[in-house]
N, C-alpha and C positions, 0 to 999 in steps of 0.2 A: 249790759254789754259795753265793753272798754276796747277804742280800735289803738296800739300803740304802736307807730312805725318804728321799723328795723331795719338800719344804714348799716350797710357792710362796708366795709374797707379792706384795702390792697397791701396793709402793714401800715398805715398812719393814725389807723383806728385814734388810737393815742391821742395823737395833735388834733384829729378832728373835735376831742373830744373836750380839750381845752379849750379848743376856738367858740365851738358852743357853747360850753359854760360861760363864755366871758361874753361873747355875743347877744348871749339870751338870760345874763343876768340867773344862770344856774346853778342849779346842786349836782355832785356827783353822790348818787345812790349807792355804789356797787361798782366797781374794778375787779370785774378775774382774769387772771392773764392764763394762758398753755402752761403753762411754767406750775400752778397751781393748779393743777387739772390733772387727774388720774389717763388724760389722754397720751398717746405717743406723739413726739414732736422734736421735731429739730431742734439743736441748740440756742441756734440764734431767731426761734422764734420763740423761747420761753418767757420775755419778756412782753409778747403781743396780747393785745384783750380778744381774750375769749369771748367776753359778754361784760356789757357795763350798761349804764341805765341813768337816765339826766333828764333830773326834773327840774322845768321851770312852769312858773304861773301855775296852771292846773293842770299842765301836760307831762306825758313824757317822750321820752325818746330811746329807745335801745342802741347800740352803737358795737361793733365787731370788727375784726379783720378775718378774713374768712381762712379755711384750711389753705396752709402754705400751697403754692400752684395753683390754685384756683384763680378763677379771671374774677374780677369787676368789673358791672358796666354802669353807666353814668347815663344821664340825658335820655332816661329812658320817657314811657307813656305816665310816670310819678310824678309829681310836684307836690311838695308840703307847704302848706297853705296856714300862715297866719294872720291873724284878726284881730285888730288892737281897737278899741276905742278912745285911744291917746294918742292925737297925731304926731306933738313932738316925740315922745315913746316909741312912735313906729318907725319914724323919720331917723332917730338915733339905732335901733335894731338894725334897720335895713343900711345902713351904711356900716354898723359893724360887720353885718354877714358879707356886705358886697367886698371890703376889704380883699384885695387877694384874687378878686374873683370877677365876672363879668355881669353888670347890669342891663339886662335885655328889655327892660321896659323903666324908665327913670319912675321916683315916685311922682302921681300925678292926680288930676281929679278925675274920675272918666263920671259914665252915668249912671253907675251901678255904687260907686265911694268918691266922697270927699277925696279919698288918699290912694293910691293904690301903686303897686310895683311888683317886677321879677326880675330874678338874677339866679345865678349859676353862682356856685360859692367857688370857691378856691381848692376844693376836694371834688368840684362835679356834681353836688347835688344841687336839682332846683330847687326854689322857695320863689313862693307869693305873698303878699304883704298887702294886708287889705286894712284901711280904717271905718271902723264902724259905725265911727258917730254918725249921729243924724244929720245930715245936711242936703241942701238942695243940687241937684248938680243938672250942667244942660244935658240933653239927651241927643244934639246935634253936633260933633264934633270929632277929631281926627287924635287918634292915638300913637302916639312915638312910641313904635314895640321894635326892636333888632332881631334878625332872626341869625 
C-alpha cells in the first residue's frame, strides 16, 4: 500500500508545480492539462493541469487545479510532513519552500528532532520538516510556534 497526496489548486497548479520541483530538488512525471483532455472546458482554462505528478527522493506528489468554479481551501486539518536525515538538506528545503510564504515555527531542536519546522508555503499548503538524525535533545524547554 502507497499513500500519495493530492494538492489541488485554484489555476496556479502550474507555478505551484515548478516551485516544488525547484524546492524539493524534483522531476516532473506527467503534465496533462483540460486542453488535452476529451473533457468540456472553457477556453482559457485549456492550458491548466489536469493532473501532474512530482517525484522527489522516494516520494511523490500529485498536483491539479480543480474544475473551473470550484473553491479551494487551504490551512486545513492536512500537513505534509517531511523527514530528512541531513540537517543542512533540511535547512536549505525549508527555506526554499518557506520563500513566499509564512514560517509558523522557525527550524529548531525540540525533544522529539535535532531539527524541526513548519510553514505555510506561498500557495497555502502546510509542511513539516523534521530531521531524523540521531541526536540527543533536552526534554524541558519552550517552543517558538506562531499561530
Amino acid at each position: 500500500m502507497k499513500l500519495t497526496p493530492y494538492i489541488n489548486f485554484g489555476g496556479n497548479a502550474r507555478e505551484a508545480l515548478e516551485f516544488y520541483k525547484n524546492a524539493l530538488n524534483g522531476e516532473i512525471l506527467y503534465i496533462g492539462t483540460y486542453g488535452g483532455s476529451p473533457l468540456p472546458h472553457d477556453e482559457d482554462y485549456k492550458d491548466k493541469v489536469m493532473h501532474a505528478t512530482l517525484a522527489f527522493g522516494n516520494n511523490q506528489i500529485m498536483i491539479s487545479d480543480v474544475f473551473k468554479g470550484m473553491q479551494v481551501s487551504t490551512g486545513g486539518n492536512i500537513q505534509l510532513s517531511i523527514g530528512m536525515d541531513d540537517a543542512e538538506k533540511l535547512t536549505e528545503t525549508f527555506n526554499k519552500m518557506a520563500d513566499g510564504g509564512k514560517v509558523t515555527m522557525p527550524l529548531q531542536e525540540t525533544f522529539w528532532s535535532p531539527k524541526f519546522g513548519m510553514l505555510n508555503d506561498k500557495f497555502g499548503v502546510t509542511w513539516m520538516f523534521s530531521c531524523e538524525a540521531k541526536q540527543e535533545t533536552q526534554k524541558n524547554e519552550t517552543l517558538d510556534i506562531t499561530v
